[in-house]
PyMOL Python script that loads the backbone (N, CA, C, O; Angstrom):
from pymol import cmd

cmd.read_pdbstr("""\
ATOM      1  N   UNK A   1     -38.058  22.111   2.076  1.00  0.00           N
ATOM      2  CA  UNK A   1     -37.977  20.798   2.686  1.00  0.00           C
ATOM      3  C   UNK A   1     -37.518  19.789   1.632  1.00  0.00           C
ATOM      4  O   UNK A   1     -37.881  19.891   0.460  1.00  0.00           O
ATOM      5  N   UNK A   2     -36.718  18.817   2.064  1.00  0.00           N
ATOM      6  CA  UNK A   2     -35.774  17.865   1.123  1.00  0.00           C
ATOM      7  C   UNK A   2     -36.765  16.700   0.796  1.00  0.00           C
ATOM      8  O   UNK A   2     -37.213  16.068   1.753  1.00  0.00           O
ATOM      9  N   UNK A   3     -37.179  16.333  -0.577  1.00  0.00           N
ATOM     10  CA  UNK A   3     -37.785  15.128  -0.479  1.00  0.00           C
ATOM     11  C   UNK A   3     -37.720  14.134   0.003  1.00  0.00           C
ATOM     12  O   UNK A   3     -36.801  14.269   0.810  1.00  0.00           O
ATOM     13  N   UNK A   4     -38.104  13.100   0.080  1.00  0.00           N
ATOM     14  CA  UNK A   4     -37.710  11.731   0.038  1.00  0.00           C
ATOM     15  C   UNK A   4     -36.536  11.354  -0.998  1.00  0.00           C
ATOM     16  O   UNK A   4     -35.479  10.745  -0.838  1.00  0.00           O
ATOM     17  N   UNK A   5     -37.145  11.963  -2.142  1.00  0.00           N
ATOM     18  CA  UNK A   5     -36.633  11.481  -4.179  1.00  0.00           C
ATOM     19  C   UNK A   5     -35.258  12.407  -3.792  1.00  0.00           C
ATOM     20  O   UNK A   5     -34.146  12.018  -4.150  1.00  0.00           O
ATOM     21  N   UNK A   6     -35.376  13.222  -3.299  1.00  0.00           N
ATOM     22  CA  UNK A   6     -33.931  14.119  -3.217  1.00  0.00           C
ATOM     23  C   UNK A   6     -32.858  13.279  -2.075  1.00  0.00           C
ATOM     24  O   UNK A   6     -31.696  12.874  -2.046  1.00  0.00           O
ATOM     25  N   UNK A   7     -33.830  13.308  -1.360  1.00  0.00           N
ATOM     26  CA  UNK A   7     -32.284  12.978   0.169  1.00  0.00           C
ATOM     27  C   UNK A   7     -32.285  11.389  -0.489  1.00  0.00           C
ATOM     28  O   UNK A   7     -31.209  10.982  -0.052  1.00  0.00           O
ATOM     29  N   UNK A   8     -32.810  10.367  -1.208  1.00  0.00           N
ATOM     30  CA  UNK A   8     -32.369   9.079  -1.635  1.00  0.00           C
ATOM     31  C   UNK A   8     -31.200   9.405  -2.680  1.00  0.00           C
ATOM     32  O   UNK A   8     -30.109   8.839  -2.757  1.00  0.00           O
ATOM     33  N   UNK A   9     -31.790  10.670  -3.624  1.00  0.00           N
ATOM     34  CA  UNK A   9     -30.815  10.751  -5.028  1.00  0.00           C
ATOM     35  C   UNK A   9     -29.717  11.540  -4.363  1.00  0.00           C
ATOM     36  O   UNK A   9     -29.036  11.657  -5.382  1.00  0.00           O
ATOM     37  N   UNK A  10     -29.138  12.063  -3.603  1.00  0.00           N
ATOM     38  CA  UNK A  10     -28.200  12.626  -2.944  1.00  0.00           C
ATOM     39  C   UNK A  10     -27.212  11.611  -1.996  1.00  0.00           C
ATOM     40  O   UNK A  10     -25.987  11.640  -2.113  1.00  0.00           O
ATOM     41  N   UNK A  11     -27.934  10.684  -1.016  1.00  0.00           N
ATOM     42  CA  UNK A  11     -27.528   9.986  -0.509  1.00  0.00           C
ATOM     43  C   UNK A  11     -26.803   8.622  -1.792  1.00  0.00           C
ATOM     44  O   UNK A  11     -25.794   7.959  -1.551  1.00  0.00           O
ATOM     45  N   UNK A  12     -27.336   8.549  -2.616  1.00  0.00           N
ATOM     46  CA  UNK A  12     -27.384   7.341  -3.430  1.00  0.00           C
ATOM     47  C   UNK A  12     -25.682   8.407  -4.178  1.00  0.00           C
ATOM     48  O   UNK A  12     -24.560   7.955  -3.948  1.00  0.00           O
ATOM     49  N   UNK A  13     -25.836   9.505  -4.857  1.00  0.00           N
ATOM     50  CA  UNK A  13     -24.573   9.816  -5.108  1.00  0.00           C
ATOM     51  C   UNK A  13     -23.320  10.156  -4.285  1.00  0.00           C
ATOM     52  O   UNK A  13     -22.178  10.111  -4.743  1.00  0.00           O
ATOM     53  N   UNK A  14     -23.664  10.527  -2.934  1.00  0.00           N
ATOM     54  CA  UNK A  14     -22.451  10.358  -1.592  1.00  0.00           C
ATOM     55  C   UNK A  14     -21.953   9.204  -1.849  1.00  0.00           C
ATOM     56  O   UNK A  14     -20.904   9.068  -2.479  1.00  0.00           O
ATOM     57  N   UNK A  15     -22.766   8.074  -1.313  1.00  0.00           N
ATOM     58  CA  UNK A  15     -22.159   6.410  -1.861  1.00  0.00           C
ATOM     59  C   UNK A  15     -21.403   6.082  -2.696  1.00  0.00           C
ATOM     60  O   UNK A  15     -20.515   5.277  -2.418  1.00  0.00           O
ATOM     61  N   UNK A  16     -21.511   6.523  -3.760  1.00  0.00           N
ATOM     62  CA  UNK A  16     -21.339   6.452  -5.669  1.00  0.00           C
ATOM     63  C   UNK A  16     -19.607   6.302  -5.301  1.00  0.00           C
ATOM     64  O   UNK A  16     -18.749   5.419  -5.311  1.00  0.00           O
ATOM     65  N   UNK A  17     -19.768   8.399  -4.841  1.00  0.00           N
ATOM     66  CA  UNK A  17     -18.500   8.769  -4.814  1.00  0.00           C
ATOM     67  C   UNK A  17     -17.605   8.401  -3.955  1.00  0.00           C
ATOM     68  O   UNK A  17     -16.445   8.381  -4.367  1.00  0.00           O
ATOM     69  N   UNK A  18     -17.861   8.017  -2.567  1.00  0.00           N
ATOM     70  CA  UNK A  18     -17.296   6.835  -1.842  1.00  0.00           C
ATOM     71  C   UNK A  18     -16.924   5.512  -2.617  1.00  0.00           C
ATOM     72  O   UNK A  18     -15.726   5.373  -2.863  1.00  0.00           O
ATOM     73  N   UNK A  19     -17.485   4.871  -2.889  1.00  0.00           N
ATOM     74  CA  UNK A  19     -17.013   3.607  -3.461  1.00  0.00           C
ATOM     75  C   UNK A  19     -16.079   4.227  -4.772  1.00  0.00           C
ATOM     76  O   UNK A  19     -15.168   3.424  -4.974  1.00  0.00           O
ATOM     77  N   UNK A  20     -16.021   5.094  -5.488  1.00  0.00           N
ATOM     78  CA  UNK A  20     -15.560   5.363  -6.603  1.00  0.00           C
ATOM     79  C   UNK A  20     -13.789   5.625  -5.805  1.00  0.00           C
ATOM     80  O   UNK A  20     -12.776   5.453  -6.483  1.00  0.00           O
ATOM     81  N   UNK A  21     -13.746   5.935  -4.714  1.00  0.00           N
ATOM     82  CA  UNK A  21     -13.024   6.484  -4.051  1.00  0.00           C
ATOM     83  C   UNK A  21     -11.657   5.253  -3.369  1.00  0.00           C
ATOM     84  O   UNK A  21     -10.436   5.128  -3.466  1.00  0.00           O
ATOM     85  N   UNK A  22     -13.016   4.426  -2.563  1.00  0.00           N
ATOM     86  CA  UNK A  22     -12.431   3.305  -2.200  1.00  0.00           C
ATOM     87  C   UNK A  22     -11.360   2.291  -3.218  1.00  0.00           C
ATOM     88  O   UNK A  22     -10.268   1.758  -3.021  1.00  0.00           O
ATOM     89  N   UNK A  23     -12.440   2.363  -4.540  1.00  0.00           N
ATOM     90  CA  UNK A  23     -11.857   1.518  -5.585  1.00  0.00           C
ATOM     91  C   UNK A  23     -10.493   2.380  -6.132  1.00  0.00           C
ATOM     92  O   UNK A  23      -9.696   1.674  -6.750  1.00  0.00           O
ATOM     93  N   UNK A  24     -10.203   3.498  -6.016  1.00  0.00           N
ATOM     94  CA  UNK A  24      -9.074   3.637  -6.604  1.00  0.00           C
ATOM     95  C   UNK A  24      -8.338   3.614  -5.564  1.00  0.00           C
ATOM     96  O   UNK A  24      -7.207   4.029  -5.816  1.00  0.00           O
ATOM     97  N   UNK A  25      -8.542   3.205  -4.142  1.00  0.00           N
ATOM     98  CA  UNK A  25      -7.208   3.198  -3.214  1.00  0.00           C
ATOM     99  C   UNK A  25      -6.577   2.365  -3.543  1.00  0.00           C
ATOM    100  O   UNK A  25      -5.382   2.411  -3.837  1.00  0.00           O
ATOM    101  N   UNK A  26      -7.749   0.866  -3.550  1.00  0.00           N
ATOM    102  CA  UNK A  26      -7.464  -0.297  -3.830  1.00  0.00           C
ATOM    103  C   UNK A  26      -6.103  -0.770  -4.724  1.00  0.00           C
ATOM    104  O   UNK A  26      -5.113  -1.485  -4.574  1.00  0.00           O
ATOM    105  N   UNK A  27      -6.835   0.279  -5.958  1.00  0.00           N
ATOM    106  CA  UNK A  27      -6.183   0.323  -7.107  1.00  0.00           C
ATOM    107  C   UNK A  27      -4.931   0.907  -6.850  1.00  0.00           C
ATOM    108  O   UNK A  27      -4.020   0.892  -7.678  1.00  0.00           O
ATOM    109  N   UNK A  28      -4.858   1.355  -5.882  1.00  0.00           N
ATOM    110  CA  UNK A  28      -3.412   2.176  -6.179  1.00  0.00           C
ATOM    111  C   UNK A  28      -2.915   1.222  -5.033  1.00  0.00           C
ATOM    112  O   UNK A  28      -1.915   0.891  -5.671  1.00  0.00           O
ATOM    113  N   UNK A  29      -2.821   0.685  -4.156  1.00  0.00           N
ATOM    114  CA  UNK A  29      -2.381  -0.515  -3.158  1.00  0.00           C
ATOM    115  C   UNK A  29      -1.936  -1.103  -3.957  1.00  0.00           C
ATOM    116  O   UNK A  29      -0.716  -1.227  -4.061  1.00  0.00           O
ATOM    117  N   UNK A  30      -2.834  -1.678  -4.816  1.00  0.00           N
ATOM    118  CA  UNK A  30      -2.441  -3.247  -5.318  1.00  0.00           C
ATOM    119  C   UNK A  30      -1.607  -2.689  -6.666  1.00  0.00           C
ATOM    120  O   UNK A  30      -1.259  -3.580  -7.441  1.00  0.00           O
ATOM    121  N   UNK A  31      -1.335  -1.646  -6.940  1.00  0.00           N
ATOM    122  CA  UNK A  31      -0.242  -1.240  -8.025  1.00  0.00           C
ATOM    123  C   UNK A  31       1.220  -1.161  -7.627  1.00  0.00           C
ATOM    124  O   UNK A  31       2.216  -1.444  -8.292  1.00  0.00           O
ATOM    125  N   UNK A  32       1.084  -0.591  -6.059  1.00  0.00           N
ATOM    126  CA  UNK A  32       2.171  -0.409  -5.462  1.00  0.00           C
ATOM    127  C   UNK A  32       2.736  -2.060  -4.725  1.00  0.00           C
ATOM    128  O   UNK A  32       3.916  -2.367  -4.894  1.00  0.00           O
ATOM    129  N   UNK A  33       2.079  -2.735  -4.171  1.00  0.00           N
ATOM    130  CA  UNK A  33       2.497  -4.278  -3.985  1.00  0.00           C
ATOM    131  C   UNK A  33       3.307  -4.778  -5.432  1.00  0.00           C
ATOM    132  O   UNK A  33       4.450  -5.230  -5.506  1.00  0.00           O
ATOM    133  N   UNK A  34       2.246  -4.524  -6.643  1.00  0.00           N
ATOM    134  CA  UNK A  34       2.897  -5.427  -7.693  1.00  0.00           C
ATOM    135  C   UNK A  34       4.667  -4.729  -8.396  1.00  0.00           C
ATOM    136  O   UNK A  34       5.629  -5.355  -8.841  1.00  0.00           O
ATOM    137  N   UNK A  35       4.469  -3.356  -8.227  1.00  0.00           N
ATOM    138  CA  UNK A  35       5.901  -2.847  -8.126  1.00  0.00           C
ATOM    139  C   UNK A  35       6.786  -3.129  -7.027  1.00  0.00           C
ATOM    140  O   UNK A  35       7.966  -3.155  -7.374  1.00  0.00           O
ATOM    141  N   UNK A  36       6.618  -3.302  -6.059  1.00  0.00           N
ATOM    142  CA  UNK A  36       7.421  -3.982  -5.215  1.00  0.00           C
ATOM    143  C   UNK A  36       7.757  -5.245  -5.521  1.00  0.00           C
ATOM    144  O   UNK A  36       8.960  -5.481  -5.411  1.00  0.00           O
ATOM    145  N   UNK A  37       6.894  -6.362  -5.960  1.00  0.00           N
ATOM    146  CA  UNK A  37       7.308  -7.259  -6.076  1.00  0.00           C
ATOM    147  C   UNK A  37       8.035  -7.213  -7.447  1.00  0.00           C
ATOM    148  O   UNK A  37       8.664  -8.263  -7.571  1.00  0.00           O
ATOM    149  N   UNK A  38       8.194  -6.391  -8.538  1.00  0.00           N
ATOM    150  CA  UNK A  38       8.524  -6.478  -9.560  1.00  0.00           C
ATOM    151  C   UNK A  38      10.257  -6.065  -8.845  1.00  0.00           C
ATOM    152  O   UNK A  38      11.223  -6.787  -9.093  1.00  0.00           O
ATOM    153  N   UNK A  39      10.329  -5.196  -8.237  1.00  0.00           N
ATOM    154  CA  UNK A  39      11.505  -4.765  -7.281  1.00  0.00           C
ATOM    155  C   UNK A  39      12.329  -5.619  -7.378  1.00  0.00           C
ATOM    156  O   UNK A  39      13.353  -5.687  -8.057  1.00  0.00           O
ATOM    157  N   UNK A  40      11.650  -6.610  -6.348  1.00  0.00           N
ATOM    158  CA  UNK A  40      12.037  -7.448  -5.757  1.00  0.00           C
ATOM    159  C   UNK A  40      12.801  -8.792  -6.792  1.00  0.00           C
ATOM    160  O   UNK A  40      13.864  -9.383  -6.606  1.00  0.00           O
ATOM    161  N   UNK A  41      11.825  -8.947  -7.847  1.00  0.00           N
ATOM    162  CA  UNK A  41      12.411  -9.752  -8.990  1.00  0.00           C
ATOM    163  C   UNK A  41      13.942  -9.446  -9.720  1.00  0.00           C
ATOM    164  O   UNK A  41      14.991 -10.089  -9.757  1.00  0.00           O
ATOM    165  N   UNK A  42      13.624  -8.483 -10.127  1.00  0.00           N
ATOM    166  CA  UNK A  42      14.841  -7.279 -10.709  1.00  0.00           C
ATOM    167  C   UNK A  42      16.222  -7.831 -10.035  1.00  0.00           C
ATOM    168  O   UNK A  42      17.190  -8.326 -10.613  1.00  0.00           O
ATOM    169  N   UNK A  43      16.018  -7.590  -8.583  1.00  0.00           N
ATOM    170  CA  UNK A  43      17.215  -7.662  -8.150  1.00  0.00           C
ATOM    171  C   UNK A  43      17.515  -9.516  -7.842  1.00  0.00           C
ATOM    172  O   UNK A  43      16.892 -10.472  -7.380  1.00  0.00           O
ATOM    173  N   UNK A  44      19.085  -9.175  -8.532  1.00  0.00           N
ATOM    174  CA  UNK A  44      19.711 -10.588  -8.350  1.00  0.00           C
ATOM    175  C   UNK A  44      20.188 -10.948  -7.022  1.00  0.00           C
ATOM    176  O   UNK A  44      20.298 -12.107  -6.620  1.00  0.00           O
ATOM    177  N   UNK A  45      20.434 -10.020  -6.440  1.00  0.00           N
ATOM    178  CA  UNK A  45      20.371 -10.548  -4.550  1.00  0.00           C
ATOM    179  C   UNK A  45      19.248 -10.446  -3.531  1.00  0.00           C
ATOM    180  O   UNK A  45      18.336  -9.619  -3.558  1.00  0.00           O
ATOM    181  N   UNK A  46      19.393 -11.168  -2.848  1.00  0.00           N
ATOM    182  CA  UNK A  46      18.443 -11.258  -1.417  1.00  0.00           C
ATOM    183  C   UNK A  46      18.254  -9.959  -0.647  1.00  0.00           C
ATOM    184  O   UNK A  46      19.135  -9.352  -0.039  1.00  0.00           O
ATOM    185  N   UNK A  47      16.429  -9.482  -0.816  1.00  0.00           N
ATOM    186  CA  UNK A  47      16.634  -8.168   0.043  1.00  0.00           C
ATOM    187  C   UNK A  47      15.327  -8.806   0.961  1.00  0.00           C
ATOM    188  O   UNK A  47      14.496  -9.682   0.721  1.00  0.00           O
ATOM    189  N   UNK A  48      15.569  -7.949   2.081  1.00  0.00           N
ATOM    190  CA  UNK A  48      14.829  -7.955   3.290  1.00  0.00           C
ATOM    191  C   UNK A  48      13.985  -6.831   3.538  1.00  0.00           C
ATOM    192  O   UNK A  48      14.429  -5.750   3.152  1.00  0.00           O
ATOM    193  N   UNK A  49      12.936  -6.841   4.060  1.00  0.00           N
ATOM    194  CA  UNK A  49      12.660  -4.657   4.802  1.00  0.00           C
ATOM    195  C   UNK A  49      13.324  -4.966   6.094  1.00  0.00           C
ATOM    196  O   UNK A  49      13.279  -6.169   6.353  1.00  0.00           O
ATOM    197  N   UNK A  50      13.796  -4.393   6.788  1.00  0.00           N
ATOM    198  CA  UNK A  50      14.230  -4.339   7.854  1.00  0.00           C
ATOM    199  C   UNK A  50      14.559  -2.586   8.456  1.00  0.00           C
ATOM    200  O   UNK A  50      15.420  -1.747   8.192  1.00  0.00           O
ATOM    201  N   UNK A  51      13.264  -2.639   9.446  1.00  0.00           N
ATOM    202  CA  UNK A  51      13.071  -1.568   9.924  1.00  0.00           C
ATOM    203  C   UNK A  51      12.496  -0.222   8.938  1.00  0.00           C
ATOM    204  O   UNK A  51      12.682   0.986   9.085  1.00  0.00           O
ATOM    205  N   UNK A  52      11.716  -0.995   7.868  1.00  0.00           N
ATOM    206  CA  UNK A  52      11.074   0.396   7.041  1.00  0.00           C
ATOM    207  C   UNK A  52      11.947   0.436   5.521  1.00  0.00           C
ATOM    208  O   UNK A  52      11.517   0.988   4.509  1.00  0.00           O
ATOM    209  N   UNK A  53      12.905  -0.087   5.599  1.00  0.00           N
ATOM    210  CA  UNK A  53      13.959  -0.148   4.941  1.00  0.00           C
ATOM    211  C   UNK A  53      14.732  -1.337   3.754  1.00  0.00           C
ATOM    212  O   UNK A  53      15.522  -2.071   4.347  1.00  0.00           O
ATOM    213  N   UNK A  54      14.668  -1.521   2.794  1.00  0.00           N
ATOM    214  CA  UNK A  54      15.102  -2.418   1.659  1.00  0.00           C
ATOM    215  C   UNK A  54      16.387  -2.672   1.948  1.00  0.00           C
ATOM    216  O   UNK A  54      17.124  -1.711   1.729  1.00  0.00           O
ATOM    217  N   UNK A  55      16.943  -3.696   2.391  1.00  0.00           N
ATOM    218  CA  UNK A  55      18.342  -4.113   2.548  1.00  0.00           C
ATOM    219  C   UNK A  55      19.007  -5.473   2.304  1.00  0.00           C
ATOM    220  O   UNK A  55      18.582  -6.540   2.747  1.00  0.00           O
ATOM    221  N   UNK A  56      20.120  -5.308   1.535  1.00  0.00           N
ATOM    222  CA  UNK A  56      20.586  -6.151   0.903  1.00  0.00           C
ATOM    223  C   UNK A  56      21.589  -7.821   1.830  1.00  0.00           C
ATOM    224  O   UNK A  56      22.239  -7.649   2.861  1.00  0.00           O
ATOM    225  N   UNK A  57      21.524  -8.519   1.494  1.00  0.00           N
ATOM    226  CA  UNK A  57      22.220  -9.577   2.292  1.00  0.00           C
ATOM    227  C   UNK A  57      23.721  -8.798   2.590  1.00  0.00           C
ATOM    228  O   UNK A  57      24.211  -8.909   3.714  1.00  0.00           O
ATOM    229  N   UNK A  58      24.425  -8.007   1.532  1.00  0.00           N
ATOM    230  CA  UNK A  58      25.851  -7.380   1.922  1.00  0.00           C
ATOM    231  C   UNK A  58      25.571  -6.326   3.125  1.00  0.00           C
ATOM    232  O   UNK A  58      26.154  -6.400   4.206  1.00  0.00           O
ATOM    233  N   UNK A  59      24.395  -5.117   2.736  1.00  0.00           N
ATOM    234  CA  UNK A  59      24.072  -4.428   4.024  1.00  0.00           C
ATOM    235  C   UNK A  59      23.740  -5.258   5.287  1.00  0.00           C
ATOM    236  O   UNK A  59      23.876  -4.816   6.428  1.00  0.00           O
ATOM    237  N   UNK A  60      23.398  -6.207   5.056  1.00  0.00           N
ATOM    238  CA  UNK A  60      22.773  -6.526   6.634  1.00  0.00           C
ATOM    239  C   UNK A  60      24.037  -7.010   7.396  1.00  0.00           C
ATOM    240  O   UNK A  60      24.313  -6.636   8.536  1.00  0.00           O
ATOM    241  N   UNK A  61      24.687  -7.768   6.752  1.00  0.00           N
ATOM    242  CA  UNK A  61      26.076  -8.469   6.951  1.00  0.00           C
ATOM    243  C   UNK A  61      26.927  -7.325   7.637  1.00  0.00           C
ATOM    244  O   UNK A  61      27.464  -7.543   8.724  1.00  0.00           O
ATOM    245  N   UNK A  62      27.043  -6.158   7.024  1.00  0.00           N
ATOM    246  CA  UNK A  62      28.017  -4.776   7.379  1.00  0.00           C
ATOM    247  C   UNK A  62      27.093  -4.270   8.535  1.00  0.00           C
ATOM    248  O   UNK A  62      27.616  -3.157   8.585  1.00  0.00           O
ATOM    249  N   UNK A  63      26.155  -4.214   9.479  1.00  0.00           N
ATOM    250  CA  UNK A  63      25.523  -3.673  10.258  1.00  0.00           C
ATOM    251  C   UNK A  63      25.763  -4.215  11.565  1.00  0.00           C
ATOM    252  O   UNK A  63      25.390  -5.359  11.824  1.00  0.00           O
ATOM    253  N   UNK A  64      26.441  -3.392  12.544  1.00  0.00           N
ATOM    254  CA  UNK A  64      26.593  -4.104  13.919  1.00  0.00           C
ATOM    255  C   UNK A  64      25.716  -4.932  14.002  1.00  0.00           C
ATOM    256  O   UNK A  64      24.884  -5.170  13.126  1.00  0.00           O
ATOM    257  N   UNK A  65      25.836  -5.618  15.382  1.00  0.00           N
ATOM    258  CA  UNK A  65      24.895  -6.793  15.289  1.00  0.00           C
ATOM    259  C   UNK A  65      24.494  -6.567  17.010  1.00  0.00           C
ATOM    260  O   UNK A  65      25.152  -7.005  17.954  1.00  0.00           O
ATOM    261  N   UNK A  66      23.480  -5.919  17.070  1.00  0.00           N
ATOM    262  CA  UNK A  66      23.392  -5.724  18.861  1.00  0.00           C
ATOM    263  C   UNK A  66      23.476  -7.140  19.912  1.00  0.00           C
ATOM    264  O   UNK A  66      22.859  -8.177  19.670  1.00  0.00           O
ATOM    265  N   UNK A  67      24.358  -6.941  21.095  1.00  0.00           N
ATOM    266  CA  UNK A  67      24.697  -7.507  21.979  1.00  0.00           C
ATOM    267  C   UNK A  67      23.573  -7.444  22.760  1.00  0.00           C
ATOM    268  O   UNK A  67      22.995  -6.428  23.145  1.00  0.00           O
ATOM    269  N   UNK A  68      23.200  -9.009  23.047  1.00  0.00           N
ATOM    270  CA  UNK A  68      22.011  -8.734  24.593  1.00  0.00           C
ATOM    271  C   UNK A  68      22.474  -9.432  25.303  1.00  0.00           C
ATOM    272  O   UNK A  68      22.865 -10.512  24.861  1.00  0.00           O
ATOM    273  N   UNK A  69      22.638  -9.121  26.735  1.00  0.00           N
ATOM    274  CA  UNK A  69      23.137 -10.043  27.844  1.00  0.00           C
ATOM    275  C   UNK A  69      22.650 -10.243  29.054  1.00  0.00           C
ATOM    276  O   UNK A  69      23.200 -11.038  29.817  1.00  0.00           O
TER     277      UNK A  69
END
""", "prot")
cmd.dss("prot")
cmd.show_as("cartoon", "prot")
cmd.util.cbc("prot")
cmd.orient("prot")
């Protein structure tokens, strides 16, 4: 039978490793935002996402342009 002292010290390290877990998503999110924005600096022209996708003021310009009527 599981103590009290056991299922707290077990439960208390599940947690641990959860949060240990959480914090490096974080960490890796907010690494990947700041490379994007570093991206984004780098380049001397205007980019957009458009549709999933990094595209330049010349690409967008060259891309049909759908008709609605």
């Amino acid at each position: 039978m599981i103590s009290i002292h056991d299922y707290l010290k077990s439960s208390y390290n599940e947690k641990k490793e959860w949060l240990a877990e959480s914090i490096a998503f974080f960490k890796d999110f907010a690494q990947m935002e700041e490379e994007f924005r570093q991206e984004l600096l780098n380049k001397s022209e205007y980019c957009i996402c458009l549709e999933g996708e990094m595209l330049t003021e010349k690409d967008i310009h060259t891309r049909s342009l759908e008709e609605n009527y």
